[in-house]
C-alpha positions as CSV (number, residue, x, y, z in Angstrom):
1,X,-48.6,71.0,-36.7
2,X,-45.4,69.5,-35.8
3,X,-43.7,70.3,-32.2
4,X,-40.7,69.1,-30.1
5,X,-40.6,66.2,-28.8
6,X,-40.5,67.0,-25.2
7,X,-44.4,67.8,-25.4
8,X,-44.7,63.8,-25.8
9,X,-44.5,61.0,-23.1
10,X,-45.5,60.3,-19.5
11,X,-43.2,63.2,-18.3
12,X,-45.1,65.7,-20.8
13,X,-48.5,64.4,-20.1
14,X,-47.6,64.8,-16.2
15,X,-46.8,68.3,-17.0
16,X,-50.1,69.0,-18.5
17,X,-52.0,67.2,-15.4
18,X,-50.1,69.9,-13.4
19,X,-51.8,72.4,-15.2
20,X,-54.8,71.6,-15.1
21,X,-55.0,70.5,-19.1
22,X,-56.1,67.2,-20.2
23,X,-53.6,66.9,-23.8
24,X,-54.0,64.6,-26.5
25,X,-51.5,64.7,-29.6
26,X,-53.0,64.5,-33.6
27,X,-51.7,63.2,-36.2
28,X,-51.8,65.6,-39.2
29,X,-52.2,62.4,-41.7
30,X,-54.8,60.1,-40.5
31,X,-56.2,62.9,-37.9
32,X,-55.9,60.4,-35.3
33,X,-56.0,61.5,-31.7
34,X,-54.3,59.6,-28.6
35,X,-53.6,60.2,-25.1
36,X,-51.0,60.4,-23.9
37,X,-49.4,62.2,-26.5
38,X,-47.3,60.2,-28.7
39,X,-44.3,61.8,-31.0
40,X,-45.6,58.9,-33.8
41,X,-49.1,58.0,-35.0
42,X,-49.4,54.1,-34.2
43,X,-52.3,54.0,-36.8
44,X,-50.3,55.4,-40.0
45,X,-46.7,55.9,-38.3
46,X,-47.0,59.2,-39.1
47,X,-44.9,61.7,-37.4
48,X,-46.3,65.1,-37.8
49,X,-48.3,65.2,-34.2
50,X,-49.8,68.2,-32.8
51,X,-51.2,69.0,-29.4
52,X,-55.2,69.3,-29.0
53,X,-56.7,70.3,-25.5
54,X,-59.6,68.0,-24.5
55,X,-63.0,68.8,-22.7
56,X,-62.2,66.4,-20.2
57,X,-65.8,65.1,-21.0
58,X,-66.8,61.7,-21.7
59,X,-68.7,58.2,-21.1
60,X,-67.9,55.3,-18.2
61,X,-66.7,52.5,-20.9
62,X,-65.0,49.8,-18.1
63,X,-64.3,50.0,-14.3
64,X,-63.0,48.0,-11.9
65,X,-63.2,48.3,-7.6
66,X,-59.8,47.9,-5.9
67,X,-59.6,46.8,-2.5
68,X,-56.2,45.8,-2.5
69,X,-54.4,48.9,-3.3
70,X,-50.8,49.2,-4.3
71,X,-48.6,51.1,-1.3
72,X,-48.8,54.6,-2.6
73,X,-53.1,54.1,-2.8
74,X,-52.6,52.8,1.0
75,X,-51.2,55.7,2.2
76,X,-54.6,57.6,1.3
77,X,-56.4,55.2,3.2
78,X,-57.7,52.7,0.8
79,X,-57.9,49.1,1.2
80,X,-60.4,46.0,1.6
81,X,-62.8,48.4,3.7
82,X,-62.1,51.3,1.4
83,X,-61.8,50.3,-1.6
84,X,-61.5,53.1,-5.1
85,X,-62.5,52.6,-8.8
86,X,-60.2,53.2,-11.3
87,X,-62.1,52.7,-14.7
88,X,-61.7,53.6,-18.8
89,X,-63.3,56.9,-19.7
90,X,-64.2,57.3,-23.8
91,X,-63.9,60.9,-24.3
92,X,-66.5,63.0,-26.4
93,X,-63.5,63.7,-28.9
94,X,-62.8,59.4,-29.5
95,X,-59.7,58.2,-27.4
96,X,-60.1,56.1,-24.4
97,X,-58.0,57.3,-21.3
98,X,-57.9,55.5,-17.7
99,X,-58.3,57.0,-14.8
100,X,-59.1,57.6,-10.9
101,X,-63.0,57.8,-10.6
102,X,-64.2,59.7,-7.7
103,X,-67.9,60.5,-6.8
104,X,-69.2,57.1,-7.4
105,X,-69.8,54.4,-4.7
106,X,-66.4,52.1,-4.7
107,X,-68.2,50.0,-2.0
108,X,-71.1,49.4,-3.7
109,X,-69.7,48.8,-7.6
110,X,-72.7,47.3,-8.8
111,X,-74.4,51.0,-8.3
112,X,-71.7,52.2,-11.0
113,X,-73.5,52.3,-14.9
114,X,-71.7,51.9,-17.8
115,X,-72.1,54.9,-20.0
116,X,-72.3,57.4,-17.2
117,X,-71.6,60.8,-18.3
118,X,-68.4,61.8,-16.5
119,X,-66.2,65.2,-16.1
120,X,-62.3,65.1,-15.6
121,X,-60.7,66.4,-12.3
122,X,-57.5,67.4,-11.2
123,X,-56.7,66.0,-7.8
124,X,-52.8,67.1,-5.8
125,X,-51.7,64.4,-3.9
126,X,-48.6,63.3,-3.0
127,X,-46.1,60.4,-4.1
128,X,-42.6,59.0,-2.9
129,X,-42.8,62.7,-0.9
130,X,-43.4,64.9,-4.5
131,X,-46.7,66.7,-5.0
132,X,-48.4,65.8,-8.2
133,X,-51.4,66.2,-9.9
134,X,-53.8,62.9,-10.8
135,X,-56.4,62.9,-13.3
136,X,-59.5,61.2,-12.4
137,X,-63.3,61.6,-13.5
138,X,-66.6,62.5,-11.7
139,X,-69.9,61.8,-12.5
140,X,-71.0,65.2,-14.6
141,X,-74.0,65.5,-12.8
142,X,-73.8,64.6,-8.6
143,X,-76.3,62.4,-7.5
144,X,-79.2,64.0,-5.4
145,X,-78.1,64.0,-1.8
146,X,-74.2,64.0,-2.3
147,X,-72.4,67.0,-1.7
C-alpha cells in the first residue's frame, strides 16, 4: 500500500483534478482516509499511505456566499452582484473536502440546505494565464426548471 511520494501534496492532488479523479490517500494502520493526499497519517503518524479514488458523492456540511471575490474569481465575473459559494462537502466515504459549489443560487444563500446531496465536477478554467482543472460540487439532482 505504500507509493512515492510525488503522488502526495497540492501539486499531486492538482494532477488528479486534471484528470478528472477525485484522490484521497489511506493509511494502511488506522485506515484513515484524507484529502488531499498526505505522505503521513495525522491520526497515527503512520506512513504507509495508499491512494483510493472517491465517488465524488457526498452531503452539503458548511457554505459560505462570496461577493467579494479574490482577483483570479473577478476575472470570471464574480463580485457583490455575482456573488459564488464555496462550501465543505462530507463525502459518502468520511473525509470533508472544500470546494466551488455550482448549481445552487449564490444570490439567494438562504435557498441553499444543509445536507444536500451533492456530485463533484471538474470545471477548466484559467489562472495567472495556465489552464487548470477546479473541483467543485453540484446538487446530484437539478432542481425542476434549471437546465
Amino acid at each position: 500500500m505504500t507509493t512515492t511520494e510525488e503522488a502526495f501534496g497540492v501539486a499531486a492532488f492538482q494532477r488528479f483534478l486534471d484528470q478528472r479523479r477525485l484522490v484521497a490517500s489511506r493509511c494502511a494502520h488506522c485506515r484513515a482516509l484524507y484529502v488531499p493526499p498526505r505522505p503521513v497519517c495525522p491520526q497515527c503518524h503512520g506512513m504507509e499511505m495508499g491512494l483510493q479514488d472517491l465517488s465524488g458523492r457526498g452531503r452539503l456540511a458548511g457554505f459560505t456566499a462570496i461577493s467579494v471575490p479574490p482577483s483570479h474569481m473577478l476575472q470570471e465575473g464574480f463580485g457583490r452582484d455575482n456573488p459564488y459559494l464555496t462550501g465543505v462537502v462530507a463525502l459518502e466515504e468520511g473525509p470533508r473536502v472544500a470546494a466551488r459549489l455550482v448549481g445552487l443560487e449564490a444570490s439567494s444563500p438562504e435557498k441553499v440546505k444543509l445536507g444536500t446531496r451533492l456530485t463533484a465536477v471538474f470545471q477548466e478554467g484559467e489562472r495567472d494565464g495556465q489552464k487548470r482543472v477546479v473541483l467543485a460540487f453540484q446538487p446530484a439532482t437539478r432542481p425542476k426548471g434549471r437546465g
